[in-house]
Structures are given as structure tokens and as C-alpha cells.
DRENTOR-913856 format. One record per residue (C-alpha): residue in one letter; z, x, y; residue number from 1. Coordinates in steps of 0.02 Angstrom, whole numbers, plus 50000, padded with zeros to 5 digits. Layout:
REM DRENTOR-913856
pt res = A	zz = Z	xx = X	yy = Y	n = NUM
...
This chain:
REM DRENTOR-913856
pt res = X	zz = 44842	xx = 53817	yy = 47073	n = 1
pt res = X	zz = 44846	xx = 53944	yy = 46931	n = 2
pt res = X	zz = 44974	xx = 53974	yy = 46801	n = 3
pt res = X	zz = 44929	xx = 54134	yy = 46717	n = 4
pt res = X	zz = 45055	xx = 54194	yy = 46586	n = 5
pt res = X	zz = 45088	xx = 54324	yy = 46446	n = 6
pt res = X	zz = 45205	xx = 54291	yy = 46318	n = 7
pt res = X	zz = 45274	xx = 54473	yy = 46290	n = 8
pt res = X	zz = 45354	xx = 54495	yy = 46113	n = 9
pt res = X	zz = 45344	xx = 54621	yy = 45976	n = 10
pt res = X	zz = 45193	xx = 54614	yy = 45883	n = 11
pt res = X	zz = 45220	xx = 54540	yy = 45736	n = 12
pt res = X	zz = 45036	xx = 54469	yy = 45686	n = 13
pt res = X	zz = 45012	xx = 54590	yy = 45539	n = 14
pt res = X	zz = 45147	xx = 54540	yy = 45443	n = 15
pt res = X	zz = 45106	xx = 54346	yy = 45433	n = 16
pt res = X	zz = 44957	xx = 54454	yy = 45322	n = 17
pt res = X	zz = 45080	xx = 54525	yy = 45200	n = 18
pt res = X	zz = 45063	xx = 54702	yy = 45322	n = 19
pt res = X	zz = 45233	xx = 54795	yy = 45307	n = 20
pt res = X	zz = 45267	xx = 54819	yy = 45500	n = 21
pt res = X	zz = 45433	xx = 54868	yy = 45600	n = 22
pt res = X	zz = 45488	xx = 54826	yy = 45762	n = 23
pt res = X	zz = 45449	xx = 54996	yy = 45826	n = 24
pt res = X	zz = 45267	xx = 54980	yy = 45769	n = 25
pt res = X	zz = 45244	xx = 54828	yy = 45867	n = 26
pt res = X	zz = 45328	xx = 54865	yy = 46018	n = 27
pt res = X	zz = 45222	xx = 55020	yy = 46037	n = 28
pt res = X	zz = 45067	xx = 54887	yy = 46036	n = 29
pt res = X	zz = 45145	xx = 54772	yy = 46145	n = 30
pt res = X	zz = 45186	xx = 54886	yy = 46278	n = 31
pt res = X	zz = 45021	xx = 54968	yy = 46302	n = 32
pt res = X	zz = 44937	xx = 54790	yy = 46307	n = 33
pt res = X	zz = 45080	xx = 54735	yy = 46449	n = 34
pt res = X	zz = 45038	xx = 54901	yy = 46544	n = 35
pt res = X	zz = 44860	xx = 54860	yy = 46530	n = 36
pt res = X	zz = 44861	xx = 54683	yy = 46597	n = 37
pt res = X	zz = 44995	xx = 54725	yy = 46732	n = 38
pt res = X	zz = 44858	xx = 54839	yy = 46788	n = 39
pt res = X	zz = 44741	xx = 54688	yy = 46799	n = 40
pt res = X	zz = 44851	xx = 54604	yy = 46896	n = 41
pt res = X	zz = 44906	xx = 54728	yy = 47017	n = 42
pt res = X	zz = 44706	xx = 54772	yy = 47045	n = 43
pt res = X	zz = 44690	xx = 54579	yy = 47083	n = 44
pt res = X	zz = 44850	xx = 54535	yy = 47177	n = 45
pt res = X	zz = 44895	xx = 54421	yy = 47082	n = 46
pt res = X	zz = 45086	xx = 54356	yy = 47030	n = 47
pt res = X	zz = 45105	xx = 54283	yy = 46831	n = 48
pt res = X	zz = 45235	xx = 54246	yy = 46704	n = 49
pt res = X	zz = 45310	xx = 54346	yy = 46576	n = 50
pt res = X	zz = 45397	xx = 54255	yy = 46435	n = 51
pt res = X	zz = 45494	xx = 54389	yy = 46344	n = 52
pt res = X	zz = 45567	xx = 54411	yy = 46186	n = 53
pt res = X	zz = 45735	xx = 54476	yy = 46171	n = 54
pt res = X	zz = 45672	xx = 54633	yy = 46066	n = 55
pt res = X	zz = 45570	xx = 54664	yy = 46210	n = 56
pt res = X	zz = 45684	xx = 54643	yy = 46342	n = 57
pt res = X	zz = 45800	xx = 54778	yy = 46253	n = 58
pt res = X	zz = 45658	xx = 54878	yy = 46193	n = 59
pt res = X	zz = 45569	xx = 54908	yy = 46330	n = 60
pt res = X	zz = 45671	xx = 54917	yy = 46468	n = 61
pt res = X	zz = 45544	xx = 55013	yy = 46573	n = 62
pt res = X	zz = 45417	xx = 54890	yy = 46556	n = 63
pt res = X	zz = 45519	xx = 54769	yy = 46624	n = 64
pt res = X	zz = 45562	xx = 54857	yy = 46778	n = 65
pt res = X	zz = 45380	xx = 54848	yy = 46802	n = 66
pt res = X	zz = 45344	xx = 54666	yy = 46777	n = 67
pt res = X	zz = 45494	xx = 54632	yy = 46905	n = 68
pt res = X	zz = 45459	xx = 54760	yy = 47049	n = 69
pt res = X	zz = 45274	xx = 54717	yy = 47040	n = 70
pt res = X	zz = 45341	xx = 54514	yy = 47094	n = 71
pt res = X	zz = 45303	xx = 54449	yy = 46928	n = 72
pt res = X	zz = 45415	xx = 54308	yy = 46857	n = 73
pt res = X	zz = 45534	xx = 54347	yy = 46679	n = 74
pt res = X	zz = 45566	xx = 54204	yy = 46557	n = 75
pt res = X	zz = 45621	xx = 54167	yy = 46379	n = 76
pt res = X	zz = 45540	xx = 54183	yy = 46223	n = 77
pt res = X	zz = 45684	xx = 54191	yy = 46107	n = 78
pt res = X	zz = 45748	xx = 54340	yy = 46032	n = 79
pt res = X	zz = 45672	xx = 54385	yy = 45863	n = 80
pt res = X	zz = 45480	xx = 54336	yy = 45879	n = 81
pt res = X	zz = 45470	xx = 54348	yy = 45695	n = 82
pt res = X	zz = 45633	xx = 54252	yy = 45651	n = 83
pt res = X	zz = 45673	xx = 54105	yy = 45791	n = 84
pt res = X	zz = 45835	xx = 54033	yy = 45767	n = 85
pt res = X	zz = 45902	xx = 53892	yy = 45849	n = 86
pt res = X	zz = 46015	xx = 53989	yy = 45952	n = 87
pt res = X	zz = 45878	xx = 54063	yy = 46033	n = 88
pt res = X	zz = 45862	xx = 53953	yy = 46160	n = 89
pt res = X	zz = 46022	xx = 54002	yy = 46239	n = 90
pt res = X	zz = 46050	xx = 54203	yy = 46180	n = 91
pt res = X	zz = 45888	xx = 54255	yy = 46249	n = 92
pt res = X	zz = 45931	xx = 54178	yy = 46416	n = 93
pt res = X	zz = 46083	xx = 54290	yy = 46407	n = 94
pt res = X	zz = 46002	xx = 54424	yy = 46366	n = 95
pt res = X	zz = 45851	xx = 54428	yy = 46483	n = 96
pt res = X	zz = 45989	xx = 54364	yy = 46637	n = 97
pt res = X	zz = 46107	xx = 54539	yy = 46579	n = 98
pt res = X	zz = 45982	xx = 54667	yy = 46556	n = 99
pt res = X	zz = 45896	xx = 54613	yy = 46750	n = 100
pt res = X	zz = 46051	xx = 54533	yy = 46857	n = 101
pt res = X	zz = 45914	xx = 54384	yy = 46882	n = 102
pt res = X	zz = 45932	xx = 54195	yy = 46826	n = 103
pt res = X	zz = 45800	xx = 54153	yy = 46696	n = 104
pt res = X	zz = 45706	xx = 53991	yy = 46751	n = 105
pt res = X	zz = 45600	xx = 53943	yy = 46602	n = 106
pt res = X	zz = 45581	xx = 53928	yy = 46416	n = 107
pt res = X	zz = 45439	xx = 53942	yy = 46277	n = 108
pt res = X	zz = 45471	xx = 53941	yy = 46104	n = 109
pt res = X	zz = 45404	xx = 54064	yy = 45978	n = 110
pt res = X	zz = 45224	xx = 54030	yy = 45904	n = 111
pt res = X	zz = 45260	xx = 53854	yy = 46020	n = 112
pt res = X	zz = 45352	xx = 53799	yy = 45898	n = 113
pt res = X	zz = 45457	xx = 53635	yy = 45922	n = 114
pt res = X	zz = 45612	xx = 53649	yy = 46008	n = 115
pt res = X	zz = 45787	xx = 53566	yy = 46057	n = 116
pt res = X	zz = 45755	xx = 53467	yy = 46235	n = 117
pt res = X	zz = 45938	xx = 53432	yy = 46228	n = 118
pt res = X	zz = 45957	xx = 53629	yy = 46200	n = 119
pt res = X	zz = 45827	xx = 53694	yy = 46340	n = 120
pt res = X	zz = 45931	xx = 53550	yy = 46460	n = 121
pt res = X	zz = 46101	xx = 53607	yy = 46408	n = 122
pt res = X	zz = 46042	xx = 53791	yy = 46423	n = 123
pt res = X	zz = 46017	xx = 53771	yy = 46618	n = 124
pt res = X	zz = 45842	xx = 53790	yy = 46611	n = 125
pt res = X	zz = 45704	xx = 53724	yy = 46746	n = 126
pt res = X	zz = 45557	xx = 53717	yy = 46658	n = 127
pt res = X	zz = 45509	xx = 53719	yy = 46464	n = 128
pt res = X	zz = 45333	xx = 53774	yy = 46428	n = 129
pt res = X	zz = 45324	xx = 53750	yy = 46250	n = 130
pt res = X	zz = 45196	xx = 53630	yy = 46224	n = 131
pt res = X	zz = 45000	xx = 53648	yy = 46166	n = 132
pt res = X	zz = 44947	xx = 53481	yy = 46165	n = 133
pt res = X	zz = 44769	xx = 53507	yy = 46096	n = 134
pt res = X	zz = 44664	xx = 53437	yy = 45945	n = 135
pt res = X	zz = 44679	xx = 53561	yy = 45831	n = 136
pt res = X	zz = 44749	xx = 53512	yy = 45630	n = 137
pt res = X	zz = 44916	xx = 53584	yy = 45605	n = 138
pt res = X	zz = 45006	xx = 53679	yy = 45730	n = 139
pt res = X	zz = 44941	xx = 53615	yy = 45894	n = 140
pt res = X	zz = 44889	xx = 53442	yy = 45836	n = 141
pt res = X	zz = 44984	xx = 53320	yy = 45992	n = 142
pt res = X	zz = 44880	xx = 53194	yy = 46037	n = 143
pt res = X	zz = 44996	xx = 53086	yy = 46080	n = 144
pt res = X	zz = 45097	xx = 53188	yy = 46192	n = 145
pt res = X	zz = 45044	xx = 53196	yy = 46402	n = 146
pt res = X	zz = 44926	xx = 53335	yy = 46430	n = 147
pt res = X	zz = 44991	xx = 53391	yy = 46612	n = 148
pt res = X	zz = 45165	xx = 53409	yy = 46689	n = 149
pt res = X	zz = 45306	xx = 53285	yy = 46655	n = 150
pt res = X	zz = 45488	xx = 53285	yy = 46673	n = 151
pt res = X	zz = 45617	xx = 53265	yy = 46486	n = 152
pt res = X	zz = 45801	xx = 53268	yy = 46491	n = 153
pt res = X	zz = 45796	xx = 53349	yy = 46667	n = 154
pt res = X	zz = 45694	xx = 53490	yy = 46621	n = 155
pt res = X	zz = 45502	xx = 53506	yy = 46675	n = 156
pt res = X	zz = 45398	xx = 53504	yy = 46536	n = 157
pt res = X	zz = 45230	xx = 53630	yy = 46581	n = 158
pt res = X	zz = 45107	xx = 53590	yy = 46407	n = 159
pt res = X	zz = 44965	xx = 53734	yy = 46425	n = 160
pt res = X	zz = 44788	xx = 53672	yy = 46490	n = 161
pt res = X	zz = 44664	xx = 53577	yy = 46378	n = 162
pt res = X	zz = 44517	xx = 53496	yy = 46427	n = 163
pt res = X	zz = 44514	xx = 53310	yy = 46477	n = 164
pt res = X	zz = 44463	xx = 53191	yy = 46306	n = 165
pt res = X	zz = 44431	xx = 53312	yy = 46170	n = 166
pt res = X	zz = 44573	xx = 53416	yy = 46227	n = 167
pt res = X	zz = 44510	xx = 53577	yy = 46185	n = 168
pt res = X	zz = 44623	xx = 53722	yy = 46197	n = 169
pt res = X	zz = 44597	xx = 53828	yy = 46325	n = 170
pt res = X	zz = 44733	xx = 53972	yy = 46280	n = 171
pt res = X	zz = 44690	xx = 54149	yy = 46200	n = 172
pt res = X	zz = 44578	xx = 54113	yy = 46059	n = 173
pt res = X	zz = 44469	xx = 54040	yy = 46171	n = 174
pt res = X	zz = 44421	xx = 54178	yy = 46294	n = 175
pt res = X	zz = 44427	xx = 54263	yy = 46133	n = 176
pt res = X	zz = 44284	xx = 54197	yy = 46067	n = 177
pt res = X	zz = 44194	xx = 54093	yy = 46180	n = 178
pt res = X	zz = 44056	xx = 54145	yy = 46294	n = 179
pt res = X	zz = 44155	xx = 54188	yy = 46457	n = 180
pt res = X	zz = 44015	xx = 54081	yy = 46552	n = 181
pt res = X	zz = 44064	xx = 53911	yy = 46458	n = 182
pt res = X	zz = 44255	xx = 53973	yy = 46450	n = 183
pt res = X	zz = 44253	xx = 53975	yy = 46657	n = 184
pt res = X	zz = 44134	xx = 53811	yy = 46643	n = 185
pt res = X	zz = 44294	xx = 53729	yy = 46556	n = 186
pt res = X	zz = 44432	xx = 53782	yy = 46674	n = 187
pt res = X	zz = 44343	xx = 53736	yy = 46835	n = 188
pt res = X	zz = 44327	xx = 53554	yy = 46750	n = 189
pt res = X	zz = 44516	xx = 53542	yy = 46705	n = 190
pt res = X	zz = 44565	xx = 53618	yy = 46889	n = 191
pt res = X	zz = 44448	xx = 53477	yy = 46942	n = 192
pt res = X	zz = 44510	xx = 53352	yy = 46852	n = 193
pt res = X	zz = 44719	xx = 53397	yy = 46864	n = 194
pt res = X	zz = 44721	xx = 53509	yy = 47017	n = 195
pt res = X	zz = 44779	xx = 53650	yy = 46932	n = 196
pt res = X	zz = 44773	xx = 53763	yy = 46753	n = 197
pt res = X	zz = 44893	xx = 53838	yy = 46627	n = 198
pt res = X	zz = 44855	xx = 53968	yy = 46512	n = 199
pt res = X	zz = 44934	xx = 54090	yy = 46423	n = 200
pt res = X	zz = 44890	xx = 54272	yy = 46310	n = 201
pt res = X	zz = 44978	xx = 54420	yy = 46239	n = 202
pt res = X	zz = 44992	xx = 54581	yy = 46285	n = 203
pt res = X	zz = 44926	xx = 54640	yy = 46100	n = 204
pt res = X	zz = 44756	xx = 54555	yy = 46127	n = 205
pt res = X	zz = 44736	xx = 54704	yy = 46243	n = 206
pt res = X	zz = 44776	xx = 54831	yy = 46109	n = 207
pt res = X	zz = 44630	xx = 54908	yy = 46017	n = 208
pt res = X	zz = 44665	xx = 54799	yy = 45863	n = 209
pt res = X	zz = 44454	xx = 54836	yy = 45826	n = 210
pt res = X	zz = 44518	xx = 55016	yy = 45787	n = 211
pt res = X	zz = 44657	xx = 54974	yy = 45666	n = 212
pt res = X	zz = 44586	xx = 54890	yy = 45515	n = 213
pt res = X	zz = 44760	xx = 54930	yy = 45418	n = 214
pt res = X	zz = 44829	xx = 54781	yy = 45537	n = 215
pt res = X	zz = 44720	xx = 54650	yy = 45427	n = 216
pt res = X	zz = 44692	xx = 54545	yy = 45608	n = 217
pt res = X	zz = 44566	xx = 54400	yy = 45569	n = 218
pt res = X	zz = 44419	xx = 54406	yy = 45662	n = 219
pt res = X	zz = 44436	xx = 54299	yy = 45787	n = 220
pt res = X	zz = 44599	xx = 54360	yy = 45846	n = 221
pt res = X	zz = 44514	xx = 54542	yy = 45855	n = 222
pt res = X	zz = 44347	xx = 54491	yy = 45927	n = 223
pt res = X	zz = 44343	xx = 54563	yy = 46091	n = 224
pt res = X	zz = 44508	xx = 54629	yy = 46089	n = 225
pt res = X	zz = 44550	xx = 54780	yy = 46183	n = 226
pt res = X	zz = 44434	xx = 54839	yy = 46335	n = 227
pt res = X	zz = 44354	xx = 54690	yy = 46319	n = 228
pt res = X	zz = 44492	xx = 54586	yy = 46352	n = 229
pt res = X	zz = 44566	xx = 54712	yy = 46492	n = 230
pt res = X	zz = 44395	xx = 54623	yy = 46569	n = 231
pt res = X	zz = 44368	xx = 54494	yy = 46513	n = 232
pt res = X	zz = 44557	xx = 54438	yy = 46592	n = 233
pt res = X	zz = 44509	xx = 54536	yy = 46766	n = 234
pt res = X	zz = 44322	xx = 54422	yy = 46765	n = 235
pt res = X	zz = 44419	xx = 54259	yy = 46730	n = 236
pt res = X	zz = 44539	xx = 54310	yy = 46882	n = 237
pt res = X	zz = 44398	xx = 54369	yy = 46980	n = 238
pt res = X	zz = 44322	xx = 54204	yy = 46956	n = 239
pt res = X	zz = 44457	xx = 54102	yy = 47016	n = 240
pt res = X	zz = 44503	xx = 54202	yy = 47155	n = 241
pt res = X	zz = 44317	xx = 54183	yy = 47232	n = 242
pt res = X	zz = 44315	xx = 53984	yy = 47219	n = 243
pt res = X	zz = 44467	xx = 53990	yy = 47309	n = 244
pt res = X	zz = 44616	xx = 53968	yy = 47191	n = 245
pt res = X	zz = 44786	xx = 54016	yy = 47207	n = 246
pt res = X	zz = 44901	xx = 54109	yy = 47068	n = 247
pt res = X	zz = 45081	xx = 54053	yy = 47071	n = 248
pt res = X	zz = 45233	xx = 54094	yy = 46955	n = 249
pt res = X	zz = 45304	xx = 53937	yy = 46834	n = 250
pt res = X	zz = 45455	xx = 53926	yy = 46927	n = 251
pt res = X	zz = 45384	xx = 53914	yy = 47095	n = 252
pt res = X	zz = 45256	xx = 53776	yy = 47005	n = 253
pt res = X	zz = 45415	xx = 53674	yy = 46952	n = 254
pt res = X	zz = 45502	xx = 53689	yy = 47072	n = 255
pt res = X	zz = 45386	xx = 53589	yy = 47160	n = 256
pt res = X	zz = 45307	xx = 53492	yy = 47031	n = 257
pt res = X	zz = 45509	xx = 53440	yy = 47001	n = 258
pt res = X	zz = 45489	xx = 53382	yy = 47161	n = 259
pt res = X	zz = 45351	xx = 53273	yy = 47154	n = 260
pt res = X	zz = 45401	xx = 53196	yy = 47003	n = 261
pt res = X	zz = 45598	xx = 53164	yy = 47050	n = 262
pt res = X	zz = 45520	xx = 53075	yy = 47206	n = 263
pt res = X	zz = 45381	xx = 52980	yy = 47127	n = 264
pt res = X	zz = 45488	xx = 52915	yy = 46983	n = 265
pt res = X	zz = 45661	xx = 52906	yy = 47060	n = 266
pt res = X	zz = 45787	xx = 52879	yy = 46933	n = 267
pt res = X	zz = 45868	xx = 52690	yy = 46941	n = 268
pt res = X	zz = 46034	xx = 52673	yy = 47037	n = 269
């Protein structure tokens, strides 16, 4: 099973490198990148998850009709990409759930930063996918935390996919920069070994960042940005498709990964 999702917020990238950039600027990036991969997906058939901002939400109101008559899932991603607060959690639930009449299912945090359990449980969520438990110093150092599916506080937790031992990350950078033969290599060993993958992008890697060197974008977050990403994404789906794999939404994941767990571990009486 394959968890394929976007996390669709204002670009904000150039101004963690002192780049002066509004909101407008960065929704205009992050729309044409969503446009771009919803093309991708509707070429493929395939259903995904969109974890939205609030800005974008409210922003970008047509783009959202999109994502939702096309059978794609909406979730959180707080409000202000750029400024999380810790009301987030519930605001941009409320936001999302007024602007679409639907009930907003799941939760990642900004940057996957840490967040409130008690908050995402208290919030009515059913799944929390805020988690990158790789080995990487700083940010996305969790070792010690489980690298598949478990249940917290009532709430599913859904940690994106790493590879078994080393836990290497196996997010955006990495289709980035790695060749696209060893990148597929590495997800066909982690369905293999958990019986199913998480990953997750933005829609500005699909922007032409290559063509804006005022943006100051590092080179590995620009390296085969784009395009190249537009195929790189439809050859990764292409892949998986012809060895047989399904795409599902979160929700529907957790909903029966909830399941599973509930009945595995029942709770003591």
C-alpha cells in the first residue's frame, strides 16, 4: 500500500535565507507546483493526501476545489507555515472543515515539528503524521521512536518511511538527489519489509526554482527541481503501479490500520 502525500503550504523556503518574500509570492509558487503534480496524478489514477496550510486553504480556493473533485484527501498543516503556533492544531482544522463542508481526518505539523498528542487527540483528529523518524543530526534525529504505524492517546501515529537499520529518509530530498534507480531500489525494500510506504513532497519542488537564483535555494533542494521532478514523481508512480501496488489516502490507511491495532492490542478492561 502507498501513501503518497504533498504538504501544500505557502512557500516560504527563501526567507529561512534572509530572502524578503510575501505570502503572495509564495502562493503563486505553490500553486503552479500543486497544479503540476495533480496532473501527475490524474495521468496515473492515482488518489494522495494534501496537508494544507491555512494560507492555502484561503488563498487558493480554486486549487482546492481541484484536489477535492479529483478524490484526493485534505488535511492539516497549520495555518501560518512560516509562524506555527500552538493553536494551530485546532484553527486550521476549522478552517480547512469551513472553507470545504468536509471533516478533516489528519494532522502534520509544520517543518514536522513536535507537536501536542494531547492537542491532535483533543482536536478530534484520526491520524497524526508528524513524525520523520530517520538518522539524520538535528531535526529528524528519532531513533528511538517506532519507525511504522502505532497508536498514542487515541490518535494513529503515521511516521514517514525510512529504511529498515540505518533508517534512511526516504522523503523529498531524497528523490531529489539520489539516482532514481537506487531511490526505487530503497522503497521496494521498505514495502518488503513493512507492507507498505509513506512519503511525502511539496508542491514548490515542482516550481522552476533552477530559474530563480534570487530565491537563494541550496542546491540540493533545487537539484532536479521543476520538470524534472514533474517526472521524476510520475516514474516513481509508474514504478509502483507496474509491481502491483496500490495508492490509498491516510485516512482510509488508518482507518484500518486503527483497526488492526485496537484489535491486536485491546485496551485492558
Amino acid at each position: 500500500m502507498i501513501l503518497l502525500s504533498f504538504d501544500t503550504e505557502e512557500f516560504d523556503v527563501p526567507r529561512e535565507h534572509g530572502v524578503d518574500f510575501t505570502l503572495r509570492q509564495g502562493m503563486d509558487v505553490s500553486v503552479v507546483g500543486t497544479e503540476r503534480i495533480l496532473d501527475v496524478l490524474k495521468e496515473n489514477a492515482v488518489q494522495a493526501t494534501f496537508f494544507c496550510t491555512g494560507n492555502f486553504v484561503e488563498q487558493a480556493p480554486e486549487t482546492i476545489r481541484r484536489i477535492m473533485n479529483e478524490g484526493h484527501e485534505l488535511a492539516c498543516h497549520g495555518v501560518d507555515h512560516w509562524q506555527p503556533k500552538e493553536s494551530d492544531v485546532s484553527e486550521s482544522k476549522r478552517i480547512l472543515e469551513q472553507a470545504t463542508g468536509i471533516e478533516a481526518k489528519g494532522y502534520r505539523q509544520p517543518r514536522m515539528f513536535p507537536v501536542s498528542d494531547e492537542a491532535i487527540a483533543q482536536a478530534g483528529y484520526l491520524y497524526n503524521s508528524s513524525l520523520n523518524p530517520a538518522f539524520i543530526p538535528g531535526r529528524y534525529m528519532h531513533l528511538r521512536d517506532p519507525r511504522t504505524c502505532f497508536m498514542k492517546d487515541e490518535v494513529l501515529q503515521i511516521p514517514a518511511s525510512v529504511t529498515p537499520w540505518l533508517r534512511f529518509p526516504l522523503f523529498w530530498l531524497s528523490l531529489h538527489n539520489l539516482p532514481q534507480w537506487l531511490y526505487h531500489w530503497m522503497v521496494r525494500r521498505v514495502i518488503r519489509h513493512d507492507g507498505y510506504f509513506v512519503t511525502y513532497f511539496h508542491p514548490w519542488e515542482f516550481y522552476d526554482l533552477k530559474e530563480h537564483p534570487e530565491f537563494k535555494m541550496p542546491f540540493i533542494i533545487r537539484n532536479h527541481s521543476g520538470q524534472q521532478m514533474v517526472q521524476r514523481l510520475d516514474r516513481l508512480i509508474k514504478m509502483l503501479k507496474g509491481h502491483g501496488h496500490q495508492f490509498t489516502t491516510y485516512a482510509v490507511f488508518a482507518k484500518q490500520q486503527k483497526k488492526r491495532l485496537t484489535h491486536t492490542n485491546p485496551s485492558p478492561s
